[in-house]
PASEBA-1860 file (N, C-alpha, C; in nm, 3 decimals):
! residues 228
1> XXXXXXXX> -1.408/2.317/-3.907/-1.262/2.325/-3.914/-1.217/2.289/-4.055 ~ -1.134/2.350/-4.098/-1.099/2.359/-4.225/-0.980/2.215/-4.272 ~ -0.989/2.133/-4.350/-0.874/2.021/-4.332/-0.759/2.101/-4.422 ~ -0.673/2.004/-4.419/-0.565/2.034/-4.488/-0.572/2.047/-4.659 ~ -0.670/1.963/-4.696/-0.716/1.939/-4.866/-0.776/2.047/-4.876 ~ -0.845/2.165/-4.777/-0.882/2.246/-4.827/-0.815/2.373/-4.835 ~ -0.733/2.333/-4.757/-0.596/2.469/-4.752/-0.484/2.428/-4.850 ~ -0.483/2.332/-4.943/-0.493/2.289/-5.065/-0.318/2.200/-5.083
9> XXXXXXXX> -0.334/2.171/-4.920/-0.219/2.116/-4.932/-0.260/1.927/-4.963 ~ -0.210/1.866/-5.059/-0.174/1.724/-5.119/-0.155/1.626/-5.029 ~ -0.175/1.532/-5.072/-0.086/1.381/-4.939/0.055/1.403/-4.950 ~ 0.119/1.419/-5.011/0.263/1.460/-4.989/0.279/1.506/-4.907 ~ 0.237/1.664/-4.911/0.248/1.747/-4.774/0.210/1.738/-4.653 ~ 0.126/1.673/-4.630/0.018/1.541/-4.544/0.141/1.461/-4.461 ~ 0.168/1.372/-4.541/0.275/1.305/-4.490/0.392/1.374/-4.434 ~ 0.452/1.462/-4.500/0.548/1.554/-4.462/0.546/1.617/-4.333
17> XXXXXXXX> 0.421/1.651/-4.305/0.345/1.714/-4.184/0.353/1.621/-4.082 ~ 0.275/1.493/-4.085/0.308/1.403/-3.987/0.393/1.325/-3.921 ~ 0.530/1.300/-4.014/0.654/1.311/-4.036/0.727/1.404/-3.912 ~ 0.706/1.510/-3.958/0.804/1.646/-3.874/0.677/1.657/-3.751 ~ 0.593/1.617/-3.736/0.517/1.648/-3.625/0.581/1.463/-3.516 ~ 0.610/1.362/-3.590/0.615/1.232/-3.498/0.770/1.256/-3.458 ~ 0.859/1.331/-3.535/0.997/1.359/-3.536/0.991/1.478/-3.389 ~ 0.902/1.622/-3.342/0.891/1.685/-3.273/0.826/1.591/-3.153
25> XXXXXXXX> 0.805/1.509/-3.145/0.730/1.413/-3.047/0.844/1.367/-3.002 ~ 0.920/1.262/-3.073/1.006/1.226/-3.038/1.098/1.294/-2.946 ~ 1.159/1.406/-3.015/1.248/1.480/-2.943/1.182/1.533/-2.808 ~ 1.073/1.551/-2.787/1.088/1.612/-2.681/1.049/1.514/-2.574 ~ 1.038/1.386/-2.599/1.011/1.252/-2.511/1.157/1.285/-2.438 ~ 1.282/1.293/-2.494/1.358/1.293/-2.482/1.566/1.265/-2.527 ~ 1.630/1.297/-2.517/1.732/1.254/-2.622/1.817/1.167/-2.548 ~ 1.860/1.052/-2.587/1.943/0.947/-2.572/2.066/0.940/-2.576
33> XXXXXXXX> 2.092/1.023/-2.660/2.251/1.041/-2.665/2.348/1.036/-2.539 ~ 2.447/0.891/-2.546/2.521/0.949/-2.456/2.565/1.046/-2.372 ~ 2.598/1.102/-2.297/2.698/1.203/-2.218/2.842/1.169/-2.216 ~ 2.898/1.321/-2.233/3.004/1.294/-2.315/3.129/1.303/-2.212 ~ 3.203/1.205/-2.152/3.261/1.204/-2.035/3.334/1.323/-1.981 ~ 3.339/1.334/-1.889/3.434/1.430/-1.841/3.575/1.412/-1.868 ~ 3.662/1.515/-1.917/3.797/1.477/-1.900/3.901/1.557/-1.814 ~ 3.991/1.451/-1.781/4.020/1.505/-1.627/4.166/1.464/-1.686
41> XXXXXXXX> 4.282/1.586/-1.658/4.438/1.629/-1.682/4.473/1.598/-1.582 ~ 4.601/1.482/-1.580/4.705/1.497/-1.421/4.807/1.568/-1.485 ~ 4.823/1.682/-1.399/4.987/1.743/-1.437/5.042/1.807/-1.315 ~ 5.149/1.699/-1.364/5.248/1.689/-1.242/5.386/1.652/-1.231 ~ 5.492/1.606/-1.160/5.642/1.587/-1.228/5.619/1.435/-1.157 ~ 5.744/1.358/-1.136/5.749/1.204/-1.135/5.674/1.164/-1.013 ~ 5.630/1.238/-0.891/5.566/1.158/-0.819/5.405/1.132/-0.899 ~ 5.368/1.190/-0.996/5.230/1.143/-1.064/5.320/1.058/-1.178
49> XXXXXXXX> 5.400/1.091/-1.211/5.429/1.001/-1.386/5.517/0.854/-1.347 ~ 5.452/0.763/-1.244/5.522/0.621/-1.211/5.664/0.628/-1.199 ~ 5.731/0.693/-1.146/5.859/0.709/-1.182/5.939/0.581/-1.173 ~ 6.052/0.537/-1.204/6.069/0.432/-1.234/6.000/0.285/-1.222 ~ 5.867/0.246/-1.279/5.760/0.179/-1.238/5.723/0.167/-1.396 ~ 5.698/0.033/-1.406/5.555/0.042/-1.549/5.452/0.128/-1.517 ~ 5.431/0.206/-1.609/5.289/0.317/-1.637/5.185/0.214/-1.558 ~ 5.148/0.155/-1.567/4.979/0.100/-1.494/5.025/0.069/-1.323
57> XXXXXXXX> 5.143/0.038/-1.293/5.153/0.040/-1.159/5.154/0.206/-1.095 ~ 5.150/0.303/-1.161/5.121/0.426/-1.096/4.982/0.474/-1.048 ~ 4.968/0.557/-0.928/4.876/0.600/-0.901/4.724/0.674/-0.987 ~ 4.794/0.741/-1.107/4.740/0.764/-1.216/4.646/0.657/-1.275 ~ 4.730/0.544/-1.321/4.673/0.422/-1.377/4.566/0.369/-1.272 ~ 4.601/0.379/-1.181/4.508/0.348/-1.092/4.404/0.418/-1.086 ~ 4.412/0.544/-1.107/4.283/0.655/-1.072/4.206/0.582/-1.210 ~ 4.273/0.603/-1.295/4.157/0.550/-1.458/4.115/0.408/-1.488
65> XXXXXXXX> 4.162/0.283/-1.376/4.085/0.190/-1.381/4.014/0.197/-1.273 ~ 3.997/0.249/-1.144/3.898/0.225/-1.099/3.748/0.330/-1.145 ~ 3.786/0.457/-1.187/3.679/0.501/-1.248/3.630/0.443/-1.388 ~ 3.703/0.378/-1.438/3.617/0.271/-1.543/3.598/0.168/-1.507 ~ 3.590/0.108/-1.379/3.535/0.020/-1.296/3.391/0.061/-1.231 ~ 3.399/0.186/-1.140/3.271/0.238/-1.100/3.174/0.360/-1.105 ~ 3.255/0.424/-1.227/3.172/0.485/-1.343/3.155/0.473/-1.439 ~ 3.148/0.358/-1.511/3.181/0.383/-1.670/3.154/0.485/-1.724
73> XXXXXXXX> 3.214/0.496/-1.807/3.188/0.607/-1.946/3.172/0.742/-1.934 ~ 3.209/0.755/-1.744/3.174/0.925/-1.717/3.321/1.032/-1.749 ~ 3.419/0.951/-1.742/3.572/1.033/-1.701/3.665/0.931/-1.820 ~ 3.726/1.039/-1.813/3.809/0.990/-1.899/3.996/1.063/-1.889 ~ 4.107/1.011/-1.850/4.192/1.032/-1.789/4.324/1.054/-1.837 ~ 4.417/1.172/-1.876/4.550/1.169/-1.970/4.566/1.253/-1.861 ~ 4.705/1.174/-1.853/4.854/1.199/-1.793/4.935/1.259/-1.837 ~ 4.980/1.391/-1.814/5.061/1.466/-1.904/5.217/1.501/-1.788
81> XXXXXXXX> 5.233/1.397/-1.644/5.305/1.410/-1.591/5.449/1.391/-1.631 ~ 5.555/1.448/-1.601/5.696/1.502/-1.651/5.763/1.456/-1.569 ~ 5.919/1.312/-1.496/5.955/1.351/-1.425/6.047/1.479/-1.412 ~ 6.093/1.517/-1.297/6.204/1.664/-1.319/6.115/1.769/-1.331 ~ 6.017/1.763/-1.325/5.927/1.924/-1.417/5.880/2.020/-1.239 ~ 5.925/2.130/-1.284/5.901/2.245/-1.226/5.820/2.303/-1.191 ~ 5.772/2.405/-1.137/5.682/2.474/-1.196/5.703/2.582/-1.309 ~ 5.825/2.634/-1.335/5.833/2.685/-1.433/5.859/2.602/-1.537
89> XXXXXXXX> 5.895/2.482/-1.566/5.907/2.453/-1.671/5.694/2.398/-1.673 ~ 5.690/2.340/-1.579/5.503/2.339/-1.620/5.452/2.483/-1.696 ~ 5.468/2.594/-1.653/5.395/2.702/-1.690/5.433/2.703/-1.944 ~ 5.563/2.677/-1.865/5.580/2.694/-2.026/5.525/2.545/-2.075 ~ 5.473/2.468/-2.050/5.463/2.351/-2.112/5.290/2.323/-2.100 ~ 5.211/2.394/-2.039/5.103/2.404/-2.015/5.009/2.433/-2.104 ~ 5.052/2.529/-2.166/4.949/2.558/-2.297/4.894/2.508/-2.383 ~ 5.025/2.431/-2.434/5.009/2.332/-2.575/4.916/2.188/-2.491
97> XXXXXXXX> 4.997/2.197/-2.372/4.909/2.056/-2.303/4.764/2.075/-2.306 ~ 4.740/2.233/-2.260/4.560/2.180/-2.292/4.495/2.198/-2.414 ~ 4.578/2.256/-2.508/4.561/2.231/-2.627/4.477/2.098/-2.669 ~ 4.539/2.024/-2.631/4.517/1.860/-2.678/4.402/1.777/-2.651 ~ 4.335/1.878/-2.524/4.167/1.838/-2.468/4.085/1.943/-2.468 ~ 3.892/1.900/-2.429/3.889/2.014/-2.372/3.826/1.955/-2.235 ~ 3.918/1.985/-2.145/3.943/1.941/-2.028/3.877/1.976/-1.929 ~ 3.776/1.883/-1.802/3.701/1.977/-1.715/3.752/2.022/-1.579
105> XXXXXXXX> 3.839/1.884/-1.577/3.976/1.898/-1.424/4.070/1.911/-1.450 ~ 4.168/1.975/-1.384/4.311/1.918/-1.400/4.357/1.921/-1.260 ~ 4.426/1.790/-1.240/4.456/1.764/-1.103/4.625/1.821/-1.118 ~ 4.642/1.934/-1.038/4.759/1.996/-1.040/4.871/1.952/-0.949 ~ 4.980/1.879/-0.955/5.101/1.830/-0.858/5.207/1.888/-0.937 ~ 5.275/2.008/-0.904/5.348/2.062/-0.896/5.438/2.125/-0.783 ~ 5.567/2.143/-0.800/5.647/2.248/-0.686/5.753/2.185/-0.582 ~ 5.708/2.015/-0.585/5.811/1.920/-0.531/5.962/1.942/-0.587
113> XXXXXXXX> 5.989/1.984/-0.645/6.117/1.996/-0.741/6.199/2.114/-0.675 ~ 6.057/2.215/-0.736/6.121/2.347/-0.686/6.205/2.356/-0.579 ~ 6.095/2.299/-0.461/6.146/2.259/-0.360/6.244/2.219/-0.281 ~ 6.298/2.110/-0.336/6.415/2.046/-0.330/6.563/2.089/-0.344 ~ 6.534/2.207/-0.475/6.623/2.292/-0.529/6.615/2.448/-0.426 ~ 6.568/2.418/-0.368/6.557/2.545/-0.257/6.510/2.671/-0.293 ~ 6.444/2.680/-0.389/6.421/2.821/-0.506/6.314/2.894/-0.398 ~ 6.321/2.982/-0.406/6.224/3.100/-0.342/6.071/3.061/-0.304
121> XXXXXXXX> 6.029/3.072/-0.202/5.897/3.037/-0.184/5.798/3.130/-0.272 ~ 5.839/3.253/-0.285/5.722/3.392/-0.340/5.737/3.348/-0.521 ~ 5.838/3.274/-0.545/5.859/3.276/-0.661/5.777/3.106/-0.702 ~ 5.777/3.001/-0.590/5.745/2.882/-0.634/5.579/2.929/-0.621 ~ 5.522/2.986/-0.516/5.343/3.035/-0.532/5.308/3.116/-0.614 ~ 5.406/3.202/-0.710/5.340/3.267/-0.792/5.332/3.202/-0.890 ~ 5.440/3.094/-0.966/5.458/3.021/-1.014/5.269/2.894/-1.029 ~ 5.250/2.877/-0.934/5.149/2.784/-0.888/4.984/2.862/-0.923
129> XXXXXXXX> 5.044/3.011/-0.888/4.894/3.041/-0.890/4.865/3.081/-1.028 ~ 4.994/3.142/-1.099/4.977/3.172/-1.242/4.932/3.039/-1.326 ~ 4.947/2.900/-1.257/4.926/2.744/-1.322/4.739/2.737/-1.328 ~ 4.740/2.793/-1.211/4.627/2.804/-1.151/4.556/2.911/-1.195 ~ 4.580/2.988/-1.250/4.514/3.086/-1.355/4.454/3.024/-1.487 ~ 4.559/3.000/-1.526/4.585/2.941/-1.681/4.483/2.880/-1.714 ~ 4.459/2.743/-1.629/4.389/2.620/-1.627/4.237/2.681/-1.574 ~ 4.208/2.788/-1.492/4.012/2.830/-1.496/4.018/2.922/-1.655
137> XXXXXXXX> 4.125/2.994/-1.666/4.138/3.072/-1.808/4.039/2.975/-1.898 ~ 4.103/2.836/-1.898/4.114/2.716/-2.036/3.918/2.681/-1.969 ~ 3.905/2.726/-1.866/3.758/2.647/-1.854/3.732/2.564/-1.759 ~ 3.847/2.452/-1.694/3.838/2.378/-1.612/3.853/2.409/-1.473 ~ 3.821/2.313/-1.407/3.830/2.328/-1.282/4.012/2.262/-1.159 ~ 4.054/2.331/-1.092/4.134/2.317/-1.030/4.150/2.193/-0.902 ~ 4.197/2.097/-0.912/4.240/2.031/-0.778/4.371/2.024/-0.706 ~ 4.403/2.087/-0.643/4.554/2.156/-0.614/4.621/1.976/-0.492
145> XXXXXXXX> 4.745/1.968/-0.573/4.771/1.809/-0.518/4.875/1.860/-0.398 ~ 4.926/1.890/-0.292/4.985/1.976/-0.218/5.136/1.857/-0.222 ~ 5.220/1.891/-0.157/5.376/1.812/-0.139/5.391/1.836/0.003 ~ 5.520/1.838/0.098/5.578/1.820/0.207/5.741/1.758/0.138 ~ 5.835/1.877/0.191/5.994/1.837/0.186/5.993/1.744/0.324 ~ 6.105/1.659/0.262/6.196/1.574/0.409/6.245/1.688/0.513 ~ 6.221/1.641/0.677/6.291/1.698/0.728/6.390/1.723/0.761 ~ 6.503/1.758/0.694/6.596/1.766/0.677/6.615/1.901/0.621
153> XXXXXXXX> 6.578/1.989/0.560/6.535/2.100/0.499/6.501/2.188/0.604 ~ 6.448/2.153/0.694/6.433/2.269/0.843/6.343/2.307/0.853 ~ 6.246/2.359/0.932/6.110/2.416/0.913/6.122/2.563/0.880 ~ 6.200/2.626/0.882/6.241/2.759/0.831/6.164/2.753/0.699 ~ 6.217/2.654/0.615/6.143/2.625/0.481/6.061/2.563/0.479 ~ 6.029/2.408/0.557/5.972/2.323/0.471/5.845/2.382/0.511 ~ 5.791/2.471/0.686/5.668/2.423/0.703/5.622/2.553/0.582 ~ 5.682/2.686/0.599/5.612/2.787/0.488/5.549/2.701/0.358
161> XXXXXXXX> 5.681/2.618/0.326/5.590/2.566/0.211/5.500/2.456/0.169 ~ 5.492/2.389/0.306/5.372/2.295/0.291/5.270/2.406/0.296 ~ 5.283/2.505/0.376/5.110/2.575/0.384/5.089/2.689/0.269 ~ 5.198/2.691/0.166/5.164/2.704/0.085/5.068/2.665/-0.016 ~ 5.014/2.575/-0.050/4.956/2.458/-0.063/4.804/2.519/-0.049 ~ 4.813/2.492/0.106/4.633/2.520/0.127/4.620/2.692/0.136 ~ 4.728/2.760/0.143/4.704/2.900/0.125/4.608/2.926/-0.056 ~ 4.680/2.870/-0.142/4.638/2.880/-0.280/4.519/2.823/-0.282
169> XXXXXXXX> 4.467/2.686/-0.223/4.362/2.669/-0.209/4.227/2.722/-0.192 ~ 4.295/2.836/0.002/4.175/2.873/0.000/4.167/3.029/-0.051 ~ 4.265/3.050/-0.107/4.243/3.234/-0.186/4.206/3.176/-0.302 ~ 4.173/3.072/-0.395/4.119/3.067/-0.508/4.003/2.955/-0.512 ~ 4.004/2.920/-0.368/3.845/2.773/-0.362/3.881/2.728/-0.411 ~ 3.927/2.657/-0.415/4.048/2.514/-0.486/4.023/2.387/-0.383 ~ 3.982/2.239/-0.394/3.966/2.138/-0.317/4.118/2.131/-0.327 ~ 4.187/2.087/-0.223/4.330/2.010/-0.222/4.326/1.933/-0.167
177> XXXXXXXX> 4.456/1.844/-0.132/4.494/1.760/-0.092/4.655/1.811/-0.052 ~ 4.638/1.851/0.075/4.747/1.937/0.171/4.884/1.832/0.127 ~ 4.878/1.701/0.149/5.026/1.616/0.107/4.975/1.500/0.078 ~ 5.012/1.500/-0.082/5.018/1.354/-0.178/5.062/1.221/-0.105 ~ 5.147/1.246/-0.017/5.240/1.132/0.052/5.222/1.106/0.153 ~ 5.069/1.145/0.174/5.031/1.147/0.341/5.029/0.963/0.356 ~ 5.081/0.956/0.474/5.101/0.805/0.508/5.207/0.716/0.438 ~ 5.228/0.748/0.320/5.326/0.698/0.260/5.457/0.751/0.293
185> XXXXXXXX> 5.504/0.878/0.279/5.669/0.900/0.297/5.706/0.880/0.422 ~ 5.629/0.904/0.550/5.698/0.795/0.648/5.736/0.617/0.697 ~ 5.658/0.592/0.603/5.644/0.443/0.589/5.776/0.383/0.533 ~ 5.907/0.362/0.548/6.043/0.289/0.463/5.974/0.183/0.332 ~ 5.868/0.149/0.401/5.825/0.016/0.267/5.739/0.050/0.197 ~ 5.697/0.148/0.166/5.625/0.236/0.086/5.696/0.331/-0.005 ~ 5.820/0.297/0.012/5.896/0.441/-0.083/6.002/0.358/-0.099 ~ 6.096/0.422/-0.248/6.218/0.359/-0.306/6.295/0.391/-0.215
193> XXXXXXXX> 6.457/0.363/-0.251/6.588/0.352/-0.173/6.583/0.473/-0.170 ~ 6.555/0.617/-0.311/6.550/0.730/-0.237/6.500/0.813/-0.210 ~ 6.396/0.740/-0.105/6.346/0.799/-0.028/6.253/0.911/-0.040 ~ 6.210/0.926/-0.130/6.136/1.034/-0.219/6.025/1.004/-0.284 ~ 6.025/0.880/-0.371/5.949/0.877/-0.461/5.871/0.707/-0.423 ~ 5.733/0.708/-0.393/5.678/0.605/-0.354/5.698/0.428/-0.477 ~ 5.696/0.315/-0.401/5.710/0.232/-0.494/5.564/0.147/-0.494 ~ 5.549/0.066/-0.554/5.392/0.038/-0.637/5.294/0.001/-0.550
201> XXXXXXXX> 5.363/-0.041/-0.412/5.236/-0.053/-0.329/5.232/0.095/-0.223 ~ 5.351/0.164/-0.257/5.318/0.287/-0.210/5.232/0.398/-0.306 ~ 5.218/0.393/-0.448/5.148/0.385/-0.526/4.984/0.441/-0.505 ~ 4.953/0.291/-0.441/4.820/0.219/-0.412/4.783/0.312/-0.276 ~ 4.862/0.364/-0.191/4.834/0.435/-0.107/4.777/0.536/-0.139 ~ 4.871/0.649/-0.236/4.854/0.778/-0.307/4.754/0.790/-0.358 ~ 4.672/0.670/-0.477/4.590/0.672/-0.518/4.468/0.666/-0.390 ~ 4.438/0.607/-0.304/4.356/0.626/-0.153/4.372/0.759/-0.141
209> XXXXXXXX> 4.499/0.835/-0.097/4.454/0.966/-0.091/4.397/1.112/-0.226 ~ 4.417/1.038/-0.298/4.361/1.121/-0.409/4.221/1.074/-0.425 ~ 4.164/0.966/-0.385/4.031/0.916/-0.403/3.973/1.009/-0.316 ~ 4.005/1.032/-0.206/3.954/1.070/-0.097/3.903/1.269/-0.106 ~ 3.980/1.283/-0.214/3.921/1.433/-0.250/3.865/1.441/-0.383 ~ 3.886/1.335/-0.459/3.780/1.354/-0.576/3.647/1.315/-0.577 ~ 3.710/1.185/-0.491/3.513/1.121/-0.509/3.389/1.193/-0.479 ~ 3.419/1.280/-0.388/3.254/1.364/-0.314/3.253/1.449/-0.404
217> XXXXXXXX> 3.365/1.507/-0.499/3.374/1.625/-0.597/3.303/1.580/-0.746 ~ 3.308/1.420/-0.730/3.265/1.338/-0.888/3.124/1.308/-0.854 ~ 3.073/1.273/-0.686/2.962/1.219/-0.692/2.986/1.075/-0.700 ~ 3.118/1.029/-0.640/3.122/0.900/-0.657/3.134/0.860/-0.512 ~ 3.016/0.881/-0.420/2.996/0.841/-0.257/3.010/0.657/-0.285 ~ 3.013/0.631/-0.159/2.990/0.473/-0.143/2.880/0.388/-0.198 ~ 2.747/0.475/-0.189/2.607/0.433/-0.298/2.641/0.395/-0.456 ~ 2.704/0.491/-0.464/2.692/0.510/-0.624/2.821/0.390/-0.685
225> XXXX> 2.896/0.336/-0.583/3.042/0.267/-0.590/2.937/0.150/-0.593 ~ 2.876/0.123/-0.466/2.789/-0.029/-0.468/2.704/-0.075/-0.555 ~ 2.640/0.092/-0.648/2.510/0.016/-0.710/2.558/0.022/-0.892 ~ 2.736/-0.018/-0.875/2.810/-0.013/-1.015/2.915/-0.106/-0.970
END
């Protein structure tokens, strides 16, 4: 076998060689580098943005300390919730928002507004699904946050548009969460004077039901909660 001195390469090159050969070792032992968290968009109007509440007493705040409680370093969490916001004013305000990440979720709560304002059902789901376009367009993935009007509104309207909700869901495979306020808006001590918008230990509820459709979606079962 022929050595290297005779193929007339020097100790320099010698070294150089063993060098880029302990450097190819290395790498393929394996790479260390962190993983680079997931980032996950709430956009939504005041029932996600604390509405009259300090920012950390909201459900939001809540979602991003307990996942930096029992994931570290996997997720990472911006709030781009609006109170008052639409779905049309979301659609126009959407763009520049994902501008600002590159985002793998976005947990979508929109259409409560619409709602309220009585605007067209064909016009509030197209509205939703074009949101819902946009956001697989950008790359990420969809979690559709669903609403429920007071009854007072009539079922003429309200029930079409609760099942609006899981209709979008299941024509685009979308995980939802049929109503944000499940357990909470019937509760009086769970919600402000009006009656609409949950207060901080109603909050703490919301955040329970939003746990309850992300976690099996994150891989964050009860194992993985205990052994962190």
């Amino acid at each position: 076998m022929r050595s290297w001195g005779k193929l007339g390469f020097g100790w320099p090159a010698r070294i150089a060689g063993l060098l880029l050969l302990c450097f190819w070792f290395g790498a393929s032992i394996g790479d260390d580098t962190p993983a680079v968290p997931a980032q996950v968009l709430v956009f939504g109007d005041s029932l996600s943005a604390a509405y009259q509440l300090p920012t950390e007493a909201g459900w939001v705040a809540g979602l991003r300390e307990r996942l930096a409680e029992r994931a570290p370093d996997r997720f990472e969490v911006t709030n781009a919730s609006v109170s008052g916001e639409t779905t049309s004013g979301g659609l126009s305000r959407l763009p520049e928002v994902l501008e600002t990440g590159d985002y793998d979720w976005v947990l979508l709560e929109l259409g409560a507004n619409d709602g309220l304002r009585g605007l067209p059902l064909t016009r509030i789901e197209a509205n939703l699904q074009s949101l819902i376009d946009r956001v697989e367009d950008h790359g990420a993935r969809v979690v559709l946050l669903g609403i429920m009007l007071p009854t007072n509104y009539g079922p003429a309207y309200a029930e079409p548009f609760a099942a609006m909700y899981e209709r979008l869901a299941e024509t685009n495979g979308l995980p939802v969460l049929p109503f944000l306020l499940d357990g909470v808006a019937s509760e009086r001590e769970l919600m402000m004077d009006d009656g609409i918008h949950p207060n901080a230990e109603g909050q703490e509820r919301v955040l329970e039901n939003v746990w309850g459709v992300v976690a099996p979606l994150w891989e964050l079962d009860e194992c993985s909660v205990q052994s962190n």
